[in-house]
C-alpha positions, 0 to 999 in steps of 0.5 A: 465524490465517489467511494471506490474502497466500499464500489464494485471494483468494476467501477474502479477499473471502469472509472480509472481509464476514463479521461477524467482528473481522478481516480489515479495512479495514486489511488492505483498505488494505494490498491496494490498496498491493499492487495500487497497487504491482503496476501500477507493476511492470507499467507500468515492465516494458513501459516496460523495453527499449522503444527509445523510452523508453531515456532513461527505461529505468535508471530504470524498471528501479529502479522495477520493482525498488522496486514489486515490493519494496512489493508483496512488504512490502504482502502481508505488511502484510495478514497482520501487520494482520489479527495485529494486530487480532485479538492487540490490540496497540497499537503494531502496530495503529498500526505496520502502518497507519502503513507501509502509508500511508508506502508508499503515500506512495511508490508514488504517487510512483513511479507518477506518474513512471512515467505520465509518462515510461513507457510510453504505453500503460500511462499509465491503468495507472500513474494508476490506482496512483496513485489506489489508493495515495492512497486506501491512504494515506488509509485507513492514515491514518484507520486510525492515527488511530482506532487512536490516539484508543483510547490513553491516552497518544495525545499521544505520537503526535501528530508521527506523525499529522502525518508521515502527514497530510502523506503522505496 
């Protein structure tokens, strides 16, 4: 299996519009969280140490902690959504997209604080990791709830869809 978190992303792209069952959007979903996450980091760093966010600065430095650390988790996603797809495994094809979603759930959380109250300059950053993390939790919503729709016993799932509809 290939390894797209640690490819060229070149390859990703390339590999994604092939006729081919994996990469998808699933893993598409899982790299906006990663870039959603990314621009959190970016948007806190530049806000950490500024004399004119001090007041905001610990808090900052958390979130700069936490964004990288999802970003970290989103990149393996990619790669353990692409495993899933192509091993047809059942409860990680719902697994993956369901953390990939409660994460982004997250980050959009995390990103608003941040375009609040961060670094002025760095605002359109931050809203733009909210707009990629909401359209992420869509997506790995969507995913899930196809992926449980192919179940025999898809009614085991239904207070998990309900979890990821009112994160999404």
């Amino acid at each position: 299996m290939m390894r797209y978190a640690k490819a060229p992303l070149s390859r990703y792209a390339a590999d994604l519009s092939k006729k081919m069952p994996a990469p998808g959007g699933g893993s598409v979903a899982a790299l906006m969280l990663a870039c959603a996450a990314g621009l959190v980091a970016m948007a806190s760093a530049y806000t950490v140490g500024k004399e004119r966010y001090r007041a905001f600065g610990p808090r900052a430095r958390r979130i700069l902690t936490r964004s990288l650390a999802i970003q970290e988790e989103a990149l393996r996603l990619l790669d353990a959504d692409v495993a899933a797809y192509q091993s047809k495994d059942e409860a990680r094809s719902i697994s993956v997209p369901a953390r990939v979603c409660r994460l982004s759930a997250e980050t959009m959380r995390l990103a608003r604080e941040v375009s609040r109250k961060g670094n002025r300059s760095l605002r359109s950053d931050a809203d733009l990791a909210v707009s990629l993390a909401r359209l992420s939790a869509t997506a790995a919503r969507s995913y899930v709830r196809v992926n449980v729709l192919h179940l025999k016993n898809s009614a085991r799932y239904a207070k998990l869809l309900n979890e990821l509809k009112r994160l999404s």
